[in-house]
C-alpha positions as semicolon CSV with decimal commas, in nm:
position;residue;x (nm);y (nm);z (nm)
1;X;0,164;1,005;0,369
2;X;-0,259;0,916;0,347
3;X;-0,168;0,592;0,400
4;X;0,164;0,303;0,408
5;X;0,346;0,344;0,074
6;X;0,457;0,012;0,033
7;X;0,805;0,025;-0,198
8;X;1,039;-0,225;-0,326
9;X;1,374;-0,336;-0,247
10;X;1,543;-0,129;-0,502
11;X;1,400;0,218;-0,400
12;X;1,614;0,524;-0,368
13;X;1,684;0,738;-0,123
14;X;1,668;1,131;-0,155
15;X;1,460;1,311;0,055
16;X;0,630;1,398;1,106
17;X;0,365;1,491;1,447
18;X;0,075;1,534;1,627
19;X;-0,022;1,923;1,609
20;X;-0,263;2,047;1,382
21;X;-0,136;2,160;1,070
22;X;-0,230;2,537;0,967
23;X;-0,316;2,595;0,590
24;X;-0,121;2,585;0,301
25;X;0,118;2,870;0,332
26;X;0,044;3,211;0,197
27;X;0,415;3,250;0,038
28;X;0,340;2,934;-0,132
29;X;0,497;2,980;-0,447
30;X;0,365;2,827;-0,751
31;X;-0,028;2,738;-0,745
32;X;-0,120;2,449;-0,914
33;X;-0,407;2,614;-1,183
34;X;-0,625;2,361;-1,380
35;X;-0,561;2,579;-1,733
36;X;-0,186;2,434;-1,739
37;X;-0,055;2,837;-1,718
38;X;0,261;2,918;-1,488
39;X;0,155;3,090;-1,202
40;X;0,418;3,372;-1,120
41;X;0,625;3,316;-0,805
42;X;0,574;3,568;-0,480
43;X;0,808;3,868;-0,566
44;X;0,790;3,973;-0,195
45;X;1,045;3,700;-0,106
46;X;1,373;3,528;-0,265
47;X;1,333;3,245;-0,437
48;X;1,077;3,109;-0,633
49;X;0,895;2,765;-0,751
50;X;0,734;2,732;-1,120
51;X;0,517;2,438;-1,163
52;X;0,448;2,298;-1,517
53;X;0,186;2,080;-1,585
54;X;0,318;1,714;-1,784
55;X;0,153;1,659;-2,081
56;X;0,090;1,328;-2,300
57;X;0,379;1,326;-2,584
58;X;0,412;1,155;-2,924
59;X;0,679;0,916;-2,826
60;X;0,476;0,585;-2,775
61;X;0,777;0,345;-2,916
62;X;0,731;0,054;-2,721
63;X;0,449;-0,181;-2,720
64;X;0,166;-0,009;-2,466
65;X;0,445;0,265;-2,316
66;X;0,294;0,562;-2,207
67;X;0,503;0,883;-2,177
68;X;0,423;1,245;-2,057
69;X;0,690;1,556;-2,108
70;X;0,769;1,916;-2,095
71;X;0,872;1,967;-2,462
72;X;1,217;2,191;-2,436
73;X;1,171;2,516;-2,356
74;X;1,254;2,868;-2,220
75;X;1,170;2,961;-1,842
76;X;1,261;3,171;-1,583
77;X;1,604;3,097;-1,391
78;X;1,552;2,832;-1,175
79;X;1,838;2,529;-0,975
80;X;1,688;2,249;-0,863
81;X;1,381;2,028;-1,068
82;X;1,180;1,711;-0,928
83;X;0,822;1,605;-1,061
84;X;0,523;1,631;-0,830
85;X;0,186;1,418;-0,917
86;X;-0,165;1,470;-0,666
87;X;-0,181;1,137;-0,493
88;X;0,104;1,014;-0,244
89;X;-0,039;0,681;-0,223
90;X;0,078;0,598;-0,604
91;X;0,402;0,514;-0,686
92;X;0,591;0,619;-1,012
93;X;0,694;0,306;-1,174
94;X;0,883;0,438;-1,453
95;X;1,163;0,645;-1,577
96;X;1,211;1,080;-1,562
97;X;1,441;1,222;-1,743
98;X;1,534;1,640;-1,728
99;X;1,810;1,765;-1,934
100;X;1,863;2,149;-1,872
101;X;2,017;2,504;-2,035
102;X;2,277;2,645;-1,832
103;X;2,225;2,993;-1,817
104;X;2,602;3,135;-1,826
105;X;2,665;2,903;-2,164
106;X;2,373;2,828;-2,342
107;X;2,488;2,462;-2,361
108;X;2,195;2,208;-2,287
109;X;2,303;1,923;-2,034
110;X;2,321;1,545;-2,139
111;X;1,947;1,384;-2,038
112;X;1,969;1,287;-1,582
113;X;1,738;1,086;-1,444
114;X;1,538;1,153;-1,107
115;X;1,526;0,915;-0,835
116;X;1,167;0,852;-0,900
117;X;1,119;0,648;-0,497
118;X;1,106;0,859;-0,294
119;X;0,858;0,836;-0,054
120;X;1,082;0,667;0,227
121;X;1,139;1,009;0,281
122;X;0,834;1,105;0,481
123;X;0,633;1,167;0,771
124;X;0,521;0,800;0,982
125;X;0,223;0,700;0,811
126;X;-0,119;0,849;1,000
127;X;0,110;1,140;1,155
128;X;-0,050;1,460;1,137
129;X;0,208;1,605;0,887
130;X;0,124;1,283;0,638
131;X;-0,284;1,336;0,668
132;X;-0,233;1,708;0,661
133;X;-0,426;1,681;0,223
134;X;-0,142;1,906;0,134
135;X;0,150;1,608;0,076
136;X;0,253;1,524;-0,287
137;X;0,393;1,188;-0,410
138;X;0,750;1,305;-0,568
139;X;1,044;1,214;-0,749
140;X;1,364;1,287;-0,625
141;X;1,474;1,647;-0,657
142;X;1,814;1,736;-0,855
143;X;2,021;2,022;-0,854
144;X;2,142;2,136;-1,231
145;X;2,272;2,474;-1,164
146;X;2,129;2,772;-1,239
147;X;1,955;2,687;-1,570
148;X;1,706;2,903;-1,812
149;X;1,591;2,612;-2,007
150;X;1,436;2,284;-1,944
151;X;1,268;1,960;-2,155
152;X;1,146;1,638;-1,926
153;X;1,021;1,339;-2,031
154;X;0,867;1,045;-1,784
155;X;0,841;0,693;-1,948
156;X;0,596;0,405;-1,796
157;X;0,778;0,157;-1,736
158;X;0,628;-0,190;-1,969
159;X;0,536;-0,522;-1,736
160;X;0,367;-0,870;-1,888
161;X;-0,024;-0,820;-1,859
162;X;-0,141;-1,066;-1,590
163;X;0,164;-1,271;-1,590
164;X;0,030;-1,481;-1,336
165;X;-0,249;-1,601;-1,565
166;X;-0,024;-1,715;-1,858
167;X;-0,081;-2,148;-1,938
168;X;0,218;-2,340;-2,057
169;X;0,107;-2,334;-2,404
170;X;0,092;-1,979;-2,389
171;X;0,445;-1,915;-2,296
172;X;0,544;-2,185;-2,491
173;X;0,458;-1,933;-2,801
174;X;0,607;-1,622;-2,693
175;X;0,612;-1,353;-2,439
176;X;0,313;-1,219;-2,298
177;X;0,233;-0,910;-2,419
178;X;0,346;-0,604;-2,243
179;X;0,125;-0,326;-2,073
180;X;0,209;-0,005;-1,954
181;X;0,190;0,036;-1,563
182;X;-0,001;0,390;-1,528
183;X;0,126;0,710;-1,464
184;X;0,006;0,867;-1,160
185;X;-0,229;1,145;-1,192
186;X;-0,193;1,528;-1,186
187;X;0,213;1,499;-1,273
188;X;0,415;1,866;-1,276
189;X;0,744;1,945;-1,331
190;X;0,883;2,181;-1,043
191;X;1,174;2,423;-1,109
192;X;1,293;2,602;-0,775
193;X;1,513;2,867;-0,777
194;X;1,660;2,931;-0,451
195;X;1,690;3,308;-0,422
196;X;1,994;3,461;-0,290
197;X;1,844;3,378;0,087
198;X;1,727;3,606;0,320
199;X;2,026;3,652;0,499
200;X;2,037;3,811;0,889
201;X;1,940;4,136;1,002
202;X;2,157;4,470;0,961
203;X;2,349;4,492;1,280
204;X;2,158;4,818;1,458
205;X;2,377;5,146;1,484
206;X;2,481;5,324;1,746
207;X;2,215;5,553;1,720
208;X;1,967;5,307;1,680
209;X;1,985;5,152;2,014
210;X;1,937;4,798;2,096
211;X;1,692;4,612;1,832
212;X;1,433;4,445;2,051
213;X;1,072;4,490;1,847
214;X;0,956;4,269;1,630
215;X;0,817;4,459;1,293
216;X;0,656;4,194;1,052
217;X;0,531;3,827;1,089
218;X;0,814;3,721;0,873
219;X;1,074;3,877;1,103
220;X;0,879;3,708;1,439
221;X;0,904;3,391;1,256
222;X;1,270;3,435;1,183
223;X;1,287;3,535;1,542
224;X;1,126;3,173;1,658
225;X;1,379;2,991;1,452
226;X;1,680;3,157;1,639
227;X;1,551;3,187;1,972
228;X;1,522;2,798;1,995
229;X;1,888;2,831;1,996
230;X;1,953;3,066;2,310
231;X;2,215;2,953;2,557
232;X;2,392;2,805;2,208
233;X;2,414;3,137;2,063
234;X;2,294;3,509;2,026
235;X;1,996;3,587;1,848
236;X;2,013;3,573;1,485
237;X;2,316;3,439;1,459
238;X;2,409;3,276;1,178
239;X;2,666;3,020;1,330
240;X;2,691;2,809;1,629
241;X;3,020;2,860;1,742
242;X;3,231;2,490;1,845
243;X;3,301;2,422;2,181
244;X;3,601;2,227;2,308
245;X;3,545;1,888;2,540
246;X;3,559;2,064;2,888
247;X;3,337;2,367;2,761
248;X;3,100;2,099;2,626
249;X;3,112;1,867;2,920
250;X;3,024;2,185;3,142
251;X;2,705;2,337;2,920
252;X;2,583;1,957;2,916
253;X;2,627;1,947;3,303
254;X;2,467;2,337;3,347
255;X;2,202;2,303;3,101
256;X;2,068;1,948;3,145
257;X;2,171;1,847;3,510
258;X;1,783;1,772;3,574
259;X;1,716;1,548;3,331
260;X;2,086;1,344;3,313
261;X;2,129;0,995;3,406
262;X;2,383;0,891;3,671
263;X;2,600;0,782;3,457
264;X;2,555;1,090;3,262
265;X;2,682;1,256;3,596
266;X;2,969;1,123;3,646
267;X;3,104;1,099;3,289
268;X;2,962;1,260;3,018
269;X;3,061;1,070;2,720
270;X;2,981;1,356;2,496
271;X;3,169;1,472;2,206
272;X;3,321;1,883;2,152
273;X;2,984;2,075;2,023
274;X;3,098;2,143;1,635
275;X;3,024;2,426;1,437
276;X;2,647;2,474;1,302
277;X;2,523;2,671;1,011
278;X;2,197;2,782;1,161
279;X;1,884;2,821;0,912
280;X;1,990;3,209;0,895
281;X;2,315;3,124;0,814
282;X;2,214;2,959;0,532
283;X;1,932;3,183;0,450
284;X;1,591;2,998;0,510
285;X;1,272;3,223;0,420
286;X;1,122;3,158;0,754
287;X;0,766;3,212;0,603
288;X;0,761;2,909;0,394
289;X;0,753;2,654;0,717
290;X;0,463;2,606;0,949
291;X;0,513;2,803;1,226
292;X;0,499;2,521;1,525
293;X;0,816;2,340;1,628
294;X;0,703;1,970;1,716
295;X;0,906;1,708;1,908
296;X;0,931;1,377;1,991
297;X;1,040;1,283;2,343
298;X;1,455;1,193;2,292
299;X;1,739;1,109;2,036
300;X;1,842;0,725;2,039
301;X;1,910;0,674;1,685
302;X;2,088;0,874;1,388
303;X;1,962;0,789;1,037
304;X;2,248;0,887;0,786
305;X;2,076;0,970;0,407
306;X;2,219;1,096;0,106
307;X;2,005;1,372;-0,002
308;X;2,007;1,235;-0,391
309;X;2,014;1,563;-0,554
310;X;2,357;1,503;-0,770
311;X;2,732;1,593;-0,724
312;X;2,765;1,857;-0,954
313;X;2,769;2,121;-0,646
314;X;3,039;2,358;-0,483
315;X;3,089;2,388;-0,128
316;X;2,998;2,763;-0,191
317;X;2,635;2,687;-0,348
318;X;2,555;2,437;-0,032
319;X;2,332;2,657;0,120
320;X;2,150;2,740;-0,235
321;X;2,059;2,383;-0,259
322;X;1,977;2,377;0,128
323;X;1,710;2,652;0,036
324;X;1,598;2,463;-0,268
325;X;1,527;2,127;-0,096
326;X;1,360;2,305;0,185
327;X;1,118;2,528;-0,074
328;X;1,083;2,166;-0,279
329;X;1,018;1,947;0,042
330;X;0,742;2,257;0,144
331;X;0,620;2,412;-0,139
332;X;0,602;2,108;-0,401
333;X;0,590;1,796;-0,179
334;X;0,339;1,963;0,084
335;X;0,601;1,887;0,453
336;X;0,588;2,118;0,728
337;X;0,917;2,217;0,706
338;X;1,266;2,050;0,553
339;X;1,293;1,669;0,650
340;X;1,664;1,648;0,741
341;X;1,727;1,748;1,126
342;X;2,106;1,833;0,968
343;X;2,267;1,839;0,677
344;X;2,635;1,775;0,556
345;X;2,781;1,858;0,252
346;X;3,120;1,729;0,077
347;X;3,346;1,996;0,249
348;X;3,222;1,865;0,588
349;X;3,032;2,170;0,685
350;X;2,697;2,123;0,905
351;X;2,380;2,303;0,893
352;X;2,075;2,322;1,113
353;X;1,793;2,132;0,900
354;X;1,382;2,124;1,059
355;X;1,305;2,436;1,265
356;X;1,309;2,365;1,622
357;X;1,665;2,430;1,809
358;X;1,984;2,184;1,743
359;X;2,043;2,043;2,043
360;X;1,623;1,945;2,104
361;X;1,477;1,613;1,985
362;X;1,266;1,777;1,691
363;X;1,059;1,595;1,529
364;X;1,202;1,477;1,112
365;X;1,035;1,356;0,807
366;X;1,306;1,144;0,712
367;X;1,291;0,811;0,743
368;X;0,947;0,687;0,719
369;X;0,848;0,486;1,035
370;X;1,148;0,584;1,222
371;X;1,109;0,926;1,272
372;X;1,020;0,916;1,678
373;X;1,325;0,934;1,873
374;X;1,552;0,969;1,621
375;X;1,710;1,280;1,423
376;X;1,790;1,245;1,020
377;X;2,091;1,320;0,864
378;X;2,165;1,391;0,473
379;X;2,484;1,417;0,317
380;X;2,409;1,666;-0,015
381;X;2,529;1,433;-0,282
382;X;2,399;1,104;-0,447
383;X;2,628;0,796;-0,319
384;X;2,593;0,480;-0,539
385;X;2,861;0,478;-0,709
386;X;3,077;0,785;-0,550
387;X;3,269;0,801;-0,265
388;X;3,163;1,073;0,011
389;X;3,429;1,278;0,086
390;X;3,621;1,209;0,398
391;X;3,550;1,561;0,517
392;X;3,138;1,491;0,534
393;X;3,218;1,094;0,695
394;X;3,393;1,309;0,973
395;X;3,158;1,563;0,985
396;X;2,881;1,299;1,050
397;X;3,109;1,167;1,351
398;X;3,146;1,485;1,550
399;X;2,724;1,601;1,492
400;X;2,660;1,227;1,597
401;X;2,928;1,237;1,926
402;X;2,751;1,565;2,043
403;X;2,388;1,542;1,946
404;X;2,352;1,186;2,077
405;X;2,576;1,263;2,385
406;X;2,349;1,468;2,484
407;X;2,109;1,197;2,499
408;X;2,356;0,969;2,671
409;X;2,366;0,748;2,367
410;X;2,699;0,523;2,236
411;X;2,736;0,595;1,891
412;X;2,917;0,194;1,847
413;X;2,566;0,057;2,021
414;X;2,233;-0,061;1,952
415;X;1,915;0,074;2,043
416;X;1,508;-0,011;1,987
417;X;1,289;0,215;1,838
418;X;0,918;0,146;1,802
419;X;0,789;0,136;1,375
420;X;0,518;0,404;1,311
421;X;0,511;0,145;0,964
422;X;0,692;0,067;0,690
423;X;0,797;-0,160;0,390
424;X;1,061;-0,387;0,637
425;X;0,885;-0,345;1,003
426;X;0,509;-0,368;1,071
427;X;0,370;-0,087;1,274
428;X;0,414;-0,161;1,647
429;X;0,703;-0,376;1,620
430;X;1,053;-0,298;1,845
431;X;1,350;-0,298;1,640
432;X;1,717;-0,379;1,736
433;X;1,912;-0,108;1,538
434;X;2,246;0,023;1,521
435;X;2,233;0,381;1,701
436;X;2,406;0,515;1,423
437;X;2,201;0,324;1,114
438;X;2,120;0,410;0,724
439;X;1,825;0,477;0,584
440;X;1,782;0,119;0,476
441;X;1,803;-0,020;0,790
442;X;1,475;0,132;0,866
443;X;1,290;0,104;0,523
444;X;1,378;-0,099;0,228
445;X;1,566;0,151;0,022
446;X;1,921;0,189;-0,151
447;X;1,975;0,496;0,081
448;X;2,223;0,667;0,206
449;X;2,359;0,503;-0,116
450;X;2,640;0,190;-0,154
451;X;2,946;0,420;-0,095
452;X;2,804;0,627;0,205
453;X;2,690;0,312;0,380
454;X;2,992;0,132;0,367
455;X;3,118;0,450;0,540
456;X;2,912;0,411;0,862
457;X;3,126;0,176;1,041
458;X;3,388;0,447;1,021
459;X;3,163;0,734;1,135
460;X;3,017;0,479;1,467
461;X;3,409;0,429;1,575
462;X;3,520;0,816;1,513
463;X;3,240;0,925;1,707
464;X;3,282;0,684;2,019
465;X;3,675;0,828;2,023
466;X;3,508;1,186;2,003
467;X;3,260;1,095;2,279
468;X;3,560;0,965;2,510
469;X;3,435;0,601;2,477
């Protein structure tokens, strides 16, 4: 972000680097035009984003509420909404509300509400991706399913005017009257619809011969993304295959020899490699990202999220919503790339998250002032007041044991890592963390949600028994 985004104790969770950032994106999606019209998605890749401009509405009930909307409405097909306003300084203080038309009924959902803090989910404040002038502030986004229909509706919420002021006689006669905290400027309503993916390459045929040119910018890109994955697995594949202990224990010793501690030498405590969706497996347009990988200089630290998009998701559409956070996190919020080194969902399955190469320390925009040395995790799912399933509290135990074994670290330990700034640690400061921590041990936040942090503990002793420990 522009600058620190202070929050308060009760924000949410949902959803970072010292290169240069290139200009907005020419696959950007959805311009932002000043007339209020729906610019038309790019039809030269899948997926699309339409951005609708909120409008003041009649609803003013409450003393000195203010209230902006979408009034319900047809649109094209789209999965996944979140608001967007210009300035990522300001904080919504308020309520936003989307209720949706499924496309294969017709029925139009109950009213959900966004996670309207969201901006623990960033770059470290002065980081190159946070100054870049292309970051959003944002809501939450949430995934509804592919809808045709949509009506939103964001509510200021009402505080006392200058409480602090009020004299004894005053509140003696009655509450201070109530004044609507201001909506933050230039608010749309994003609707991403995450294409069928773009999917790998046709094999070549026989005739063809081996495929080694590269044909269009989007295909080098594509290229980049997979090749920061050799020695894991082939080019353009669209799974990293799991390794048993010894096979692990021997590409550690091969690969990293070099840079291994002594102790690393004579026992890797290192966990079997699982399998990893790569960003072709689950069908990332690699056009939409900025093309440079960045990275920080190791992994001590795991920071476990919930990604706050809903529940209401199949193990089958994981990837769709992968696409749509990463096209929401670019396109809408203005990132580099995703936020989320990995992500989980509730069957337990893994997949590759920022561009960069699995087993590197890439740099994240996920946990704001903790992002150095670190890698983010998010669980698809909101976890408040729902259990995570056993299979994605496992799954965060074996990415933990290997990624952090290769780093030499003890997923049951503690570790410092230096704040780039935050609402709970001033920049500068060293802080004593659990290697495997929340979100809200880093930033005052309710993330990775009530159920999925009481979880941890489980995934810290799990991974130390993977690890050998």
């Amino acid at each position: 972000m522009r600058g620190f985004l202070a929050s308060s104790i009760g924000v949410t969770c949902a959803a970072a680097l010292a290169l240069p950032l290139a200009p907005p994106a020419a696959a950007s999606s959805a311009a932002r035009p000043s007339n209020g019209a729906v610019v038309p998605a790019e039809a030269s890749v899948p997926g699309s984003t339409q951005s609708l401009p909120l409008t003041p509405t009649a609803r003013d009930r409450a003393p000195g509420a203010a209230e902006q909307g979408v009034p319900r409405r047809d649109v094209r097909h789209f999965s996944l909404v979140g608001v967007v306003w210009d300035n990522p300084a300001t904080e919504l203080h308020g309520q936003v509300q989307v209720r949706t038309r499924a496309t294969a009924t017709g029925t139009w959902s109950d009213w959900q509400e966004l996670e309207t803090h969201n901006a623990d989910h960033a770059a470290d404040p002065g980081s190159a991706e946070s100054t870049s002038g292309r970051v959003r502030g944002a809501t939450a986004p949430l995934w509804v399913g592919e809808s045709d229909g949509v009506e939103v509706r964001v509510r200021a919420e009402s505080t006392p005017e200058n409480p602090g002021a009020a004299t004894t006689t005053a509140r003696a006669a009655g509450p201070a009257p109530l004044a609507a905290s201001p909506l933050p400027a230039g608010m749309r309503l994003e609707l991403v619809d995450p294409g069928a993916g773009t999917g790998p390459a046709a094999a070549p045929g026989a005739e063809d011969g081996p495929r080694t040119a590269v044909t269009t910018a989007e295909s080098a890109e594509a290229v980049a993304a997979s090749a920061v994955n050799a020695g894991l697995a082939p080019l353009g594949a669209t799974e990293i295959p799991a390794l048993n202990r010894a096979q692990t224990e021997a590409a550690l010793l091969s690969a990293g020899a070099g840079a291994l501690t002594t102790e690393q030498r004579a026992k890797p405590y290192i966990g079997p490699r699982p399998g990893i969706t790569t960003r072709r497996g689950w069908g990332a347009n690699e056009n939409l990202r900025e093309k440079k990988f960045v990275y920080t200089k190791k992994v001590k630290a795991a920071f476990v999220h919930h990604s706050a998009t809903g529940n209401n998701y199949t193990c089958k559409q994981a990837p769709s919503v992968i696409r749509s956070i990463y096209r929401y996190h670019v396109n809408s919020m203005g990132w580099r790339d995703v936020g989320y080194n990995f992500l989980v969902d509730k069957c337990g399955k893994i997949y590759e998250g920022r561009a960069g190469g699995v087993s590197k320390a890439v740099l994240g925009a996920h946990t704001m002032g903790f992002n150095s040395n670190s890698m983010g995790i998010a669980v698809l799912g909101t976890y408040g007041s729902k259990k995570p399933s056993s299979a994605a509290v496992k799954a965060i135990a074996k990415l933990t044991a290997w990624k952090l074994g290769l780093y030499g670290m003890n997923p049951r330990g503690k570790t410092y890592l230096k704040s780039g700034g935050g609402n709970l640690y001033r920049k500068g400061k060293n802080v004593r963390l659990n290697v495997i921590s929340g979100h809200r041990d880093g930033f005052a936040t309710s993330c990775p949600g009530k159920k999925l942090y009481a979880k941890l503990g489980t995934s810290r002793s799990t991974a130390a028994k993977y690890q050998g420990r």
